[in-house]
C-alpha positions in Angstrom: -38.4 62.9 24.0 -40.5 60.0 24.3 -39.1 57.5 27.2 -37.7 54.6 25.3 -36.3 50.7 26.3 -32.6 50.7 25.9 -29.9 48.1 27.1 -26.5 49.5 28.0 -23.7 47.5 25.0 -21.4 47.9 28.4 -23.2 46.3 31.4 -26.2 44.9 29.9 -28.5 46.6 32.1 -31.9 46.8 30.9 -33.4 50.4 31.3 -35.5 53.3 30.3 -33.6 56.3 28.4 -35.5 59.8 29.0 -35.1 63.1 28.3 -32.1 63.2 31.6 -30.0 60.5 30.3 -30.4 61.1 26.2 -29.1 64.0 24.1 -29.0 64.7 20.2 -27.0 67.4 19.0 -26.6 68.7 15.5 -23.5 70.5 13.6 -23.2 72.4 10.7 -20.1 71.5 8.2 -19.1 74.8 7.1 -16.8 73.0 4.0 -19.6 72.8 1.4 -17.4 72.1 -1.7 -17.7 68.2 -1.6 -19.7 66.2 -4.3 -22.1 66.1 -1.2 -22.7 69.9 -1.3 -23.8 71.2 2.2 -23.2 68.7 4.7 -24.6 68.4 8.8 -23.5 66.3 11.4 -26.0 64.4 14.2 -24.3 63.0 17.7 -26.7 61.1 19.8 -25.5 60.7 23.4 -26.8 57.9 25.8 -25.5 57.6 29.9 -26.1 54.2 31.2 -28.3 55.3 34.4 -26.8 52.2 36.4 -24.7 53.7 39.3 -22.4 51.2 39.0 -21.7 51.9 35.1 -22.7 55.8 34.2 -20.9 54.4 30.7 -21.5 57.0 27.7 -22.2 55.4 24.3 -21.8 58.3 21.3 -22.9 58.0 17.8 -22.6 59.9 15.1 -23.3 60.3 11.4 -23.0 63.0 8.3 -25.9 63.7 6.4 -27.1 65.6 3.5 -27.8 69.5 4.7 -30.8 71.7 2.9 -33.1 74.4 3.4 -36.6 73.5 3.6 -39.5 75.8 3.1 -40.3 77.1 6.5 -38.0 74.3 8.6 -35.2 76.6 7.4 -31.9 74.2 7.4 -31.9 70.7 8.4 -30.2 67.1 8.0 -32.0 64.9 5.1 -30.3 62.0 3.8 -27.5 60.3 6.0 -24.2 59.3 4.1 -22.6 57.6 6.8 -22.7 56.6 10.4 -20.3 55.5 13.2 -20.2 54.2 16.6 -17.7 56.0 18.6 -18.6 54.5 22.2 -18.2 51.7 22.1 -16.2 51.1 19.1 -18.7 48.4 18.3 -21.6 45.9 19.2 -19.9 43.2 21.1 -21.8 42.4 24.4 -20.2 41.9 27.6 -18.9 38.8 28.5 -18.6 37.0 31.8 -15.4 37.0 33.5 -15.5 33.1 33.6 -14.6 32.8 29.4 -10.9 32.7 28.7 -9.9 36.4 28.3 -8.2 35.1 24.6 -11.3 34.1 23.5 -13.3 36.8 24.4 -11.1 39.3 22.9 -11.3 37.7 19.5 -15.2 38.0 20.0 -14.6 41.8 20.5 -12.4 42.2 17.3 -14.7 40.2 15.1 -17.3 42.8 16.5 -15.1 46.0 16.2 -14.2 45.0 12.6 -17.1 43.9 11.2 -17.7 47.0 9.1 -14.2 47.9 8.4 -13.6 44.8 7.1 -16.0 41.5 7.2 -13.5 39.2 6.1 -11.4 39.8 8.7 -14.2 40.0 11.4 -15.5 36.1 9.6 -11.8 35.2 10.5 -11.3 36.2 13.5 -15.2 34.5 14.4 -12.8 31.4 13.1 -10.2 31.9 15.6 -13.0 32.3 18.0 -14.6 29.2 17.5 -11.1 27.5 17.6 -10.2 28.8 20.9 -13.5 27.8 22.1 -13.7 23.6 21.0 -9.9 23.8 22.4 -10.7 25.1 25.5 -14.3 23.7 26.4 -14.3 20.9 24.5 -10.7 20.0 24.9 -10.2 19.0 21.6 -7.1 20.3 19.7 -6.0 18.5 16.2 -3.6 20.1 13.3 -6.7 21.8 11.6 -10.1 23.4 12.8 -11.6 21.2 10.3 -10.3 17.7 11.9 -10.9 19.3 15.7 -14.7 19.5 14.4 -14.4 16.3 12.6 -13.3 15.0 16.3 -15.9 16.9 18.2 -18.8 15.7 16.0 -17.8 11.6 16.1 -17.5 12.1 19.9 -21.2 13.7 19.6 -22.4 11.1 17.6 -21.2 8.7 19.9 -22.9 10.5 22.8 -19.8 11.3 24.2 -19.5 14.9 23.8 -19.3 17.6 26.7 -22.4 18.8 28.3 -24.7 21.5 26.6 -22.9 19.9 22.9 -25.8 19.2 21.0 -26.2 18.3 16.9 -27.5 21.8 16.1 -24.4 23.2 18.0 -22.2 20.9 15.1 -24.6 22.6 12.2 -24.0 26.3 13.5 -20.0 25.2 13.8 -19.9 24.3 10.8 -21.1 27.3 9.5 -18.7 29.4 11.1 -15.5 27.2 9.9 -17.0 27.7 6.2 -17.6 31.0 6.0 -14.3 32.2 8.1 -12.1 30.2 6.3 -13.2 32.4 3.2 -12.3 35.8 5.4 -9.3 33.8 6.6 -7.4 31.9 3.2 -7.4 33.1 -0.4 -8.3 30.7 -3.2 -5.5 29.6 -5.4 -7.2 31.1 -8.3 -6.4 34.8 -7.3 -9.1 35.8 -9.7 -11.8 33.9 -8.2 -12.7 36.9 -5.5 -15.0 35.9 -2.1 -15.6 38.4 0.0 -18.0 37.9 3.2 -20.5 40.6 3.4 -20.8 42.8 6.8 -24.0 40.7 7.5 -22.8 37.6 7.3 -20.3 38.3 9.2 -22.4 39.4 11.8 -24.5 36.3 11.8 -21.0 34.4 12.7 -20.7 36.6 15.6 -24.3 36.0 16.5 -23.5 32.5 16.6 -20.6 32.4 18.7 -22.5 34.7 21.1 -25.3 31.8 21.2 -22.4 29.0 21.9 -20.9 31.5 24.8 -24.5 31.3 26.2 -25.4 27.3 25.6 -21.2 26.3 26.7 -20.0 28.1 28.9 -23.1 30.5 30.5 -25.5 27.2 30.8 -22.3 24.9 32.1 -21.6 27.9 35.0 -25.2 27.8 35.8 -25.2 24.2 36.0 -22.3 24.6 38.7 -23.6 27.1 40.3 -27.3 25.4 41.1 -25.3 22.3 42.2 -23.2 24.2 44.4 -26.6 25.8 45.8 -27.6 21.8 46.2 -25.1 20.6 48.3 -25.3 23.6 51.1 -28.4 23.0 51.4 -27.7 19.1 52.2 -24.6 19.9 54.1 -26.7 22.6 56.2 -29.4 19.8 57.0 -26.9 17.3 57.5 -25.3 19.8 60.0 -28.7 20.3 61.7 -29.4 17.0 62.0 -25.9 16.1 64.1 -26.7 19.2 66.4 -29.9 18.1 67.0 -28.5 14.6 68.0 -25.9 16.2 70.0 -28.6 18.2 72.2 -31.4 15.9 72.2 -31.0 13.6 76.0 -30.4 10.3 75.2 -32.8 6.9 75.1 -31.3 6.2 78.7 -32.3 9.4 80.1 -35.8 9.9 78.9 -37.1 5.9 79.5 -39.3 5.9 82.6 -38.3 4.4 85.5 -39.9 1.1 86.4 -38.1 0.3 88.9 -40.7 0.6 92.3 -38.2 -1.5 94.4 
């Protein structure tokens, strides 16, 4: 195989997959009586090649089985396709998020096919946990806790790394996951979110992860950096007074008497 860029979903680690770390094997569904007819399977295999991971991630998916004129049999069209490890496409978080929080990231992620309503609710919940925790804003609604948020904003009052498009994207989410989240009173009036919007909710709560808490750890961590720095000069600096001889010692003596 061709060596190819890959990212491990488990650690992050940026890496190249090659022909040591990558398999793809292929099965043969003996059942052929479906409305499929002759059916294959395909199971890709990737190791993370990061010592401190050596995470597998397995896919697999069913496809359409034929004989082809001088190929003999192979896979054609795929009818489906799962993720086995991991379950699904939710990144790794850093251990300085609320554990609640991120766990609702991960079932909005690992639901997001099975059901996107239920995936754009729990994005909700996300969000929620999120403009209670970092913000420090809680109200009777999600609707009035952003209503909050965004006069405190407008105001210039709102926490660090808050900004107006942050309040757009918000928004967004609260929309969209109420519709996963509440039915409408006319039962025959059916919304559903689609799988893709629901994954551009969890896009969005992965950007406020990075811009909230990621940029505001950052921000701590530089200024922590900082002040060693000063308080190793400043520690220098009284040594150096302690060890230098003082004015009295090194004034020469004119006294000839």
């Amino acid at each position: 195989m061709k060596p190819t860029n890959w990212k491990c979903p488990y650690c992050g680690h940026a890496q190249v997959v090659t022909e040591n770390t990558f398999s793809e094997d292929v099965v043969f569904i003996e059942n052929d009586l479906s409305k499929y007819g002759m059916l294959g399977g395909r199971i890709i295999s990737t190791v993370c090649s990061n010592g401190d991971c050596k995470e597998i991630t397995l896919k697999f998916s069913v496809h359409k089985r034929e004989h082809v004129y001088m190929q003999g049999i192979v896979l054609t069209k795929m009818i489906h396709s799962w993720s086995l490890l991991p379950e699904s496409t939710a990144k790794p978080q850093p251990h300085y998020i609320p554990q609640a929080i991120v766990e609702n990231y991960n079932q909005a992620c690992r639901i997001r096919d099975l059901s996107a309503n239920a995936s754009a609710a729990m994005s909700r919940r996300c969000l929620q946990g999120m403009i209670r925790d970092f913000c420090k804003i809680s109200g009777p609604t999600l609707a009035k806790e952003i209503d909050t948020l965004r006069d405190r904003v407008d105001k210039g009052d709102g926490p660090k790394g808050v900004n107006y498009d942050n309040m757009e994207a918000i928004d967004h989410v609260r929309r969209i996951g109420a519709i996963g989240a509440h039915m409408e009173k006319d039962i025959n009036l059916i919304l559903d979110v689609e799988p893709d919007e629901a994954q551009k909710l969890i896009n969005l709560i992965e950007i406020l992860f990075e811009e909230w808490y990621v940029a505001r750890h950052e921000r701590a961590q530089r200024l922590k950096q900082l002040t060693a720095v000063v308080e190793s000069k400043e520690v220098k600096k009284a040594q150096a007074k302690l060890s230098s001889p003082s004015e009295k010692e090194t004034a020469p003596n004119l006294d000839h008497r």
